[in-house]
C-alpha positions, -999 to 999 in steps of 0.1 A, spaced: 0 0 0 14 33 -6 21 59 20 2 81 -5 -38 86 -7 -57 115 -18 -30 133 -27 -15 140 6 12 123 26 6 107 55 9 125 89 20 98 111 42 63 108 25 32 101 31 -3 103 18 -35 96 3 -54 123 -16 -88 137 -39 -76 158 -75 -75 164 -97 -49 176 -129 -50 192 -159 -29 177 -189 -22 198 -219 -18 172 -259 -22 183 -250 -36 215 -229 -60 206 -189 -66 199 -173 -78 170 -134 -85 166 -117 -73 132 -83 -80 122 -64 -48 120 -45 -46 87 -26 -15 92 -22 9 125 -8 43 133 -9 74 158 -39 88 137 -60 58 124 -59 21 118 -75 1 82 -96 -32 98 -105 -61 75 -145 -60 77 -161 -85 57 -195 -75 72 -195 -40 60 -214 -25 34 -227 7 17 -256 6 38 -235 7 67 -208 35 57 -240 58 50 -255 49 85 -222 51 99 -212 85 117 -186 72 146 -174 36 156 -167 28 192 -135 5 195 -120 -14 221 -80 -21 213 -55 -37 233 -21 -36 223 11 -62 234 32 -42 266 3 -20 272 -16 -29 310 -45 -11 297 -71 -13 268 -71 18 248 -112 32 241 -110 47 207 -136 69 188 -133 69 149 -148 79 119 -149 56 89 -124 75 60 -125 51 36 -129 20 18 -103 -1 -1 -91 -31 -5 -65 -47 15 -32 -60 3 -48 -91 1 -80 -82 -16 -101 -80 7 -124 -50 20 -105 -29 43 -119 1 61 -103 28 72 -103 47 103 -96 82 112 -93 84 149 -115 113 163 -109 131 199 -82 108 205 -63 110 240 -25 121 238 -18 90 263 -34 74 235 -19 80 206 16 81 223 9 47 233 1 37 196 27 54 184 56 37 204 37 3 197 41 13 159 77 23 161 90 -6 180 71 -29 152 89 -5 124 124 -11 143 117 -48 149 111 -52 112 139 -27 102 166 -49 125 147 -82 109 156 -69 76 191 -56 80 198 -99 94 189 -113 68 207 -91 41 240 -98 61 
């Protein structure tokens, strides 16, 4: 995926990631793979989602917990946009909305330590 959409360059790092994150929708949770993660939004496989639903759709309520973090992070977002995933698959994308800075520091250390992990992965094998 490039680090280019609409025309404008991304504002903050983003990684790769195996995670899941918990969506709270009608009273109930559902668990989506997150694709892609940064300090200002995150692109979730979804293959529930629909036009009906991004119409209806103002905020989304998640529930994210991420590896070395004692807490679960509440997130508010708005849904961007829709593309598919590097795998073909629907992916939506996030924009996180009112976000705490404890927050988004959080996600952003998470991100960077993936980022470094995968740099010092790649630099072993090219030895």
């Amino acid at each position: 995926m490039s680090e280019e959409f609409s025309g404008e360059r991304r504002k903050a790092i983003r990684a790769r990631v195996y995670l899941d994150v918990i969506e709270h929708r009608d009273g109930t949770s559902h668990q989506l793979p997150v694709i892609y993660l940064s300090a200002t939004g995150m692109l979730v496989r979804d293959a529930s989602f629909n036009l009906g639903r991004f119409l209806e759709t103002e905020n989304v309520n998640l529930e994210l917990t991420l590896p070395g973090v004692d807490r679960s992070l509440a997130l508010s977002g708005r849904i961007a946009r829709i593309e598919p995933t590097d795998d073909g698959e629907l992916g939506v994308g996030i924009e996180f909305v009112d976000l705490e800075n404890r927050d988004s520091e959080a996600i952003d250390v998470y991100v960077r330590g993936v980022m470094d992990g995968e740099a010092a992965a790649r630099s072993r094998t090219e030895v």
